[in-house]
Kinemage of the C-alpha trace (Angstrom):
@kinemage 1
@onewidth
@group {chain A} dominant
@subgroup {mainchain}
@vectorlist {calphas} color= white
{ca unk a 1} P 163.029 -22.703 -128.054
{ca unk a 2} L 166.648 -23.408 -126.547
{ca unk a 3} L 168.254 -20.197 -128.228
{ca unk a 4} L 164.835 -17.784 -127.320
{ca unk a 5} L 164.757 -18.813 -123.263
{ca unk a 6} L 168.689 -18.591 -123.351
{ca unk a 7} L 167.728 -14.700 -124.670
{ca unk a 8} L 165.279 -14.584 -121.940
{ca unk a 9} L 167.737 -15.831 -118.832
{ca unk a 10} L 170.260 -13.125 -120.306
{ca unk a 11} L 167.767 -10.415 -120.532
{ca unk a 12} L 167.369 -10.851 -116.848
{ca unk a 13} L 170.659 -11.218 -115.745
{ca unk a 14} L 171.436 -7.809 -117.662
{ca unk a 15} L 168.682 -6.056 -115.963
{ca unk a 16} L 169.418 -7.090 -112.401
{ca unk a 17} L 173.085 -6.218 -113.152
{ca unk a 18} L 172.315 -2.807 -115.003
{ca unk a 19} L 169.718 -2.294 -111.252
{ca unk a 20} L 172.592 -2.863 -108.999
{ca unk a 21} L 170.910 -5.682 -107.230
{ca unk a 22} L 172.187 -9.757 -106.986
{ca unk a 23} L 169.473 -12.213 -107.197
{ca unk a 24} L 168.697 -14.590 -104.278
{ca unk a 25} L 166.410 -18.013 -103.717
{ca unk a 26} L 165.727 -19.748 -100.163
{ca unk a 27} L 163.788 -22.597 -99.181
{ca unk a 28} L 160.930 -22.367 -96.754
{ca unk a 29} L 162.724 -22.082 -94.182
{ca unk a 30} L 164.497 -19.143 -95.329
{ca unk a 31} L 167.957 -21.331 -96.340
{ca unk a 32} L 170.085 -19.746 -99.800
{ca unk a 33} L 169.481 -22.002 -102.260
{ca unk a 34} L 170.695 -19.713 -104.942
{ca unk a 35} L 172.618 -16.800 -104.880
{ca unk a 36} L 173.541 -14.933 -108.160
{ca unk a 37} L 177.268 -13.861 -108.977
{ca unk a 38} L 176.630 -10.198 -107.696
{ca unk a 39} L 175.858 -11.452 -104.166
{ca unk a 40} L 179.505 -12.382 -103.867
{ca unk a 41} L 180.636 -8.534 -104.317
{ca unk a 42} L 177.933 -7.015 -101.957
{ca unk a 43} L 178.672 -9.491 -99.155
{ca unk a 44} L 181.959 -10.674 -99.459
{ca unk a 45} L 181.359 -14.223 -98.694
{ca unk a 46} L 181.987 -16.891 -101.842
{ca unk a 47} L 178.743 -18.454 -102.655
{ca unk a 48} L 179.646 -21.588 -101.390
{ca unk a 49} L 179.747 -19.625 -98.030
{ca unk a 50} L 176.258 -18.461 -98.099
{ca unk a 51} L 174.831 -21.176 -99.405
{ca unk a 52} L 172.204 -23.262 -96.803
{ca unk a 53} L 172.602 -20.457 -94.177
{ca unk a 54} L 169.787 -17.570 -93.832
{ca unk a 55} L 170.445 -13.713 -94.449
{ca unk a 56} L 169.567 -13.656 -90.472
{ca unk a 57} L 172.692 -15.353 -90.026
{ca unk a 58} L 174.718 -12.236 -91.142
{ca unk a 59} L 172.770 -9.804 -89.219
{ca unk a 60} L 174.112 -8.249 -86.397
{ca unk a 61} L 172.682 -8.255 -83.279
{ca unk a 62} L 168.812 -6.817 -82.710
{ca unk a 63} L 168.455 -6.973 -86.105
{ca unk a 64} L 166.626 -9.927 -87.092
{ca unk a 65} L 164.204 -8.941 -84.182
{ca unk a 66} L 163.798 -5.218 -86.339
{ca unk a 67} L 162.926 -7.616 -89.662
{ca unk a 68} L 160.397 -9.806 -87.815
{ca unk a 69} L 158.545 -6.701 -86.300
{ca unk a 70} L 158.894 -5.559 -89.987
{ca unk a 71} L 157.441 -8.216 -91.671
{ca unk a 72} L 154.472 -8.442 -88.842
{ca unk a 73} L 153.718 -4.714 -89.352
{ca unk a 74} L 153.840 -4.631 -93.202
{ca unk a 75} L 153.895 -7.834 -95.036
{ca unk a 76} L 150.983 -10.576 -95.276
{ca unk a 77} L 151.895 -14.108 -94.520
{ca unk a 78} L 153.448 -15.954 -97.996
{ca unk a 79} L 152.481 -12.765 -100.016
{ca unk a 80} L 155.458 -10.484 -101.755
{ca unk a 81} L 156.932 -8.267 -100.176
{ca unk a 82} L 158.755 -4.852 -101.162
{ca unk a 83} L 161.756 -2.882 -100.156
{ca unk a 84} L 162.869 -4.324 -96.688
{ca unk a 85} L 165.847 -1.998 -95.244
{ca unk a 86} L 167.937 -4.233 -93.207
{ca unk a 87} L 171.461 -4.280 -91.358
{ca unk a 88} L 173.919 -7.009 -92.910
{ca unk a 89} L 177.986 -7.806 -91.624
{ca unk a 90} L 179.866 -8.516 -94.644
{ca unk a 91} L 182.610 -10.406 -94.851
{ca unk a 92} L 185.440 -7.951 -93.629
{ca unk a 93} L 183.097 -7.438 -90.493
{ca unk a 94} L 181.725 -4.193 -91.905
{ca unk a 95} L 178.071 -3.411 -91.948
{ca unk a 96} L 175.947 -2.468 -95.303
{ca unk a 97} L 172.607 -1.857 -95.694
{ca unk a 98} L 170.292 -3.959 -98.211
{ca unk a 99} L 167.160 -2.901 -99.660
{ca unk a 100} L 165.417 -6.629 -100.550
{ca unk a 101} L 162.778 -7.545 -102.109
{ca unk a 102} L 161.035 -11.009 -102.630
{ca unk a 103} L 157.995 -12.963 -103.804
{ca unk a 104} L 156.366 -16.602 -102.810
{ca unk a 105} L 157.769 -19.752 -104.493
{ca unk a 106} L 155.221 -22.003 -105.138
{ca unk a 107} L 154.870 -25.928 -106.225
{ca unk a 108} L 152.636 -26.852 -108.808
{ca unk a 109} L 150.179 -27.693 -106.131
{ca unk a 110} L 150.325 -24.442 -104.507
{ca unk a 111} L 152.323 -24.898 -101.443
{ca unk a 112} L 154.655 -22.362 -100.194
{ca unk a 113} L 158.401 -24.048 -101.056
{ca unk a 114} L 160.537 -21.086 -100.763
{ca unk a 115} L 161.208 -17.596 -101.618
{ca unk a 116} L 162.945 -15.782 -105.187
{ca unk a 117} L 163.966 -11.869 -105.174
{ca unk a 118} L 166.259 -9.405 -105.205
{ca unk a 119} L 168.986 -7.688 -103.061
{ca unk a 120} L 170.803 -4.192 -103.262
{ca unk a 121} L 173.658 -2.679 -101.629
{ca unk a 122} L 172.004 0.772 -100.192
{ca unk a 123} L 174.868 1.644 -97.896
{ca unk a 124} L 175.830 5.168 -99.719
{ca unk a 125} L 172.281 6.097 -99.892
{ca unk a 126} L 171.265 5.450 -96.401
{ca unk a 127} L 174.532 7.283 -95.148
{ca unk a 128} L 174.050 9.899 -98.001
{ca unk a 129} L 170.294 10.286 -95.858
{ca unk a 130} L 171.783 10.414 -92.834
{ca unk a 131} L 173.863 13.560 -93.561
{ca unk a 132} L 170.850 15.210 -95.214
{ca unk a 133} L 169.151 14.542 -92.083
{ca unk a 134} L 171.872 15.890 -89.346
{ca unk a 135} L 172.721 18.993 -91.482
{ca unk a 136} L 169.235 19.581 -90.968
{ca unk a 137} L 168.902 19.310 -87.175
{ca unk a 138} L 172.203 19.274 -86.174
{ca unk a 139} L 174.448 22.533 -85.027
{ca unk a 140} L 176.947 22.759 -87.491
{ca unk a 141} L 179.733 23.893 -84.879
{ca unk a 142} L 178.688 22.191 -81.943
{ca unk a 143} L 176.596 18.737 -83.092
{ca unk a 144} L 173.970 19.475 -80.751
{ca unk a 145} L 170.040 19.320 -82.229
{ca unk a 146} L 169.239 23.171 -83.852
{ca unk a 147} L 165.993 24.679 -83.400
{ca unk a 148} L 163.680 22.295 -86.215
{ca unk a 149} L 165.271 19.123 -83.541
{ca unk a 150} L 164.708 21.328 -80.326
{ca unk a 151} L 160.499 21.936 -81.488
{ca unk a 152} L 160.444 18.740 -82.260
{ca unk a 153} L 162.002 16.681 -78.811
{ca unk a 154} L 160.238 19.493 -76.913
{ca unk a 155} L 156.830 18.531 -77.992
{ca unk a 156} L 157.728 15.035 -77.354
{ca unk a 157} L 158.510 16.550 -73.991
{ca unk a 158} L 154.758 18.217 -73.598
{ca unk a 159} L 153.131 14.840 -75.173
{ca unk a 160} L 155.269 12.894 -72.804
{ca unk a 161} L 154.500 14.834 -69.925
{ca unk a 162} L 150.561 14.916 -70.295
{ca unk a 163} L 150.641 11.414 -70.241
{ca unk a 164} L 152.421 10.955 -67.699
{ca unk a 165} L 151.528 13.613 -65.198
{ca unk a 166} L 155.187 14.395 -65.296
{ca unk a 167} L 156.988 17.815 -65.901
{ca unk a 168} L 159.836 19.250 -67.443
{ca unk a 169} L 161.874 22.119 -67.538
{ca unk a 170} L 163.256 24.215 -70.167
{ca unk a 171} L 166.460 26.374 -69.142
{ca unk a 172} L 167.365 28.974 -71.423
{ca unk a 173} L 171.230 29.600 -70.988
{ca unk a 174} L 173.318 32.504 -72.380
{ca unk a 175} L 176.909 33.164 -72.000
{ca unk a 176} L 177.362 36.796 -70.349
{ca unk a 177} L 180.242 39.227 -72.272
{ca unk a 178} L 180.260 36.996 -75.213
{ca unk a 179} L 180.685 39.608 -78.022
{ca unk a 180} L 183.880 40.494 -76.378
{ca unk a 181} L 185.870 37.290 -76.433
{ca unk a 182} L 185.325 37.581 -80.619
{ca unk a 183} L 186.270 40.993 -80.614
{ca unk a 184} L 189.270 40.519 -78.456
{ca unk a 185} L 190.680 37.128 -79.314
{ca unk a 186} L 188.997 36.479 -82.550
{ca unk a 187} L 185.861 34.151 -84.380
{ca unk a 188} L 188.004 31.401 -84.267
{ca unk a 189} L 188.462 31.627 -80.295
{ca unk a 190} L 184.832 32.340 -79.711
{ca unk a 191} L 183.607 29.123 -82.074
{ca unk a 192} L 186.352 27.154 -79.737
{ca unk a 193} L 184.556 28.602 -76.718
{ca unk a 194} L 181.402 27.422 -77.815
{ca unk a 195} L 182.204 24.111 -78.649
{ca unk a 196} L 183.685 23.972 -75.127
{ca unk a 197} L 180.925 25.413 -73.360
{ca unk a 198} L 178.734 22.973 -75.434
{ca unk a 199} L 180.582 19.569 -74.568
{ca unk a 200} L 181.055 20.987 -70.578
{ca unk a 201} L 176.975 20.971 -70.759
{ca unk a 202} L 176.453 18.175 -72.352
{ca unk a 203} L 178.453 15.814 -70.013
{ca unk a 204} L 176.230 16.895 -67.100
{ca unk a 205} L 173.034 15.540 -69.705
{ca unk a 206} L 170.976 12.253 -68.855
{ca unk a 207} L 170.104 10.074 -71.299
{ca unk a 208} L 166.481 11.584 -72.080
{ca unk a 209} L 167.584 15.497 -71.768
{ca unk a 210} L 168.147 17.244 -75.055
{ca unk a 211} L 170.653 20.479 -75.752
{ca unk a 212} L 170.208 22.694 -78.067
{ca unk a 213} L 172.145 25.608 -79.801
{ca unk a 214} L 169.737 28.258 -80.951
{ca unk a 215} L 172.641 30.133 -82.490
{ca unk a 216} L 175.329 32.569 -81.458
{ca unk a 217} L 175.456 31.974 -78.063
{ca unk a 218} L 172.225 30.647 -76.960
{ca unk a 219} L 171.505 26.980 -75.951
{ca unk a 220} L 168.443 25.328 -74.144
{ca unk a 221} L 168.172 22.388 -71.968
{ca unk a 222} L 165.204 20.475 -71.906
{ca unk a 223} L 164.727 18.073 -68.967
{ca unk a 224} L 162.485 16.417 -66.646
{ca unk a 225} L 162.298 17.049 -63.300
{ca unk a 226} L 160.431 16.004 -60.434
{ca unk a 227} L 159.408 19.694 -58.812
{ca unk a 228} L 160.428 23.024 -59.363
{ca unk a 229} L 163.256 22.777 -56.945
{ca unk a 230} L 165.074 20.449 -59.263
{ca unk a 231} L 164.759 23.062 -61.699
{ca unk a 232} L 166.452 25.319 -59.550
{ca unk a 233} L 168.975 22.991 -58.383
{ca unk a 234} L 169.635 21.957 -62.414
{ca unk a 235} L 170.463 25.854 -63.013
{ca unk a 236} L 172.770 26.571 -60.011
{ca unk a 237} L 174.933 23.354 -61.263
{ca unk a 238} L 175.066 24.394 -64.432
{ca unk a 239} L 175.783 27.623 -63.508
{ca unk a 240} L 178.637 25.756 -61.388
{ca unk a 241} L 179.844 23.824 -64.667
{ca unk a 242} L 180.063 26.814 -66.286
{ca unk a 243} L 181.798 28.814 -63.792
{ca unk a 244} L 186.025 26.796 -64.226
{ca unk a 245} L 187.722 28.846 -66.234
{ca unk a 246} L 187.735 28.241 -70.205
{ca unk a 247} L 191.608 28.078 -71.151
């Protein structure tokens, strides 16, 4: 019996180690009262470390907030729960992501005395994700949002703006003479002038507008306004922005 649960225990432990993850236990109050030896590579801290504090306690700031609303929105009181993305600070101060999940510990009476799960380090992935996503909607020369970004924060816009009995305008700007600043001075110059003309535009932005490059040189502003007139008055500064010389 000894020799087939020690088979057992190391049948686990190989599993969880072959999955990436660390295996964790708290009390009902959320407390470590087990960590496994992964934990100590994906967070930095020794066990003794972690030990009798909660994974909130290593969370930086608006993030425990983010796993309550989580937990309200998706997870039934003392039920298991599955794949919770959260924010952790490691030891060295850096910050990792951790895909966790976890199911009820129970007593032989059937009260709720803690939790048992599993952890993983989802760091790469989640960054991996995050440069799918901005090659997808992102300018490659300039950063700003592309087209697929600029139809989607302008129907925010619309949506926003029929609630609100608000309005918005949308600026179309084009730089004038263009194709001869890449014939004259080269692609190189003209992708500089761009990038220029981008970051002069976007430092007259608030924090709700949105930029866009549509491609060559083409961009779009969308903003809201209060009456037409700010509309006008939005394009003559721009215009103004635009009119110091580019070195």
């Amino acid at each position: 019996a000894e020799a087939a649960l020690a088979e057992r225990e190391q049948r686990f432990r190989d599993v969880v180690d072959a999955s990436g993850e660390y295996v964790w236990e708290t009390d009902v109050e959320g407390r470590y009262t087990y960590l496994s030896e992964r934990a100590e590579l994906v967070l930095g801290y020794p066990r003794a470390e972690l030990l009798g504090r909660k994974p909130r306690d290593f969370m930086p700031l608006g993030e425990p907030r983010a796993v309550d609303d989580w937990f309200a929105n998706r997870a039934a009181e003392g039920k298991p729960f599955r794949d919770l993305l959260h924010r952790t600070i490691n030891k060295s101060g850096g910050v990792i992501w951790q895909l966790v999940s976890g199911v009820p510990v129970r007593n032989s009476e059937g009260r709720l005395v803690g939790w048992r799960g599993t952890a993983a380090d989802v760091t790469a992935r989640k960054h991996a994700e995050a440069r799918i996503e901005h090659l997808a909607t992102r300018d490659s020369l300039t950063g700003l949002p592309n087209s697929t970004l600029l139809a989607d924060r302008a129907s925010q816009a619309i949506l926003t703006a029929a609630r609100s009995r608000s309005q918005f305008a949308l600026l179309c700007i084009d730089l004038d003479r263009f194709k001869l600043v890449n014939d004259s001075l080269g692609h190189r110059a003209g992708d500089s002038l761009l990038r220029a003309v981008a970051e002069r535009l976007s430092n007259t932005l608030h924090g709700e507008d949105t930029l866009a490059r549509l491609g060559g040189d083409d961009f779009v502003l969308v903003q809201f306004i209060k009456s037409v007139e700010d509309a006008a008055a939005l394009a003559q500064r721009l215009l103004g922005v635009l009119a110091r010389p580019f070195t």
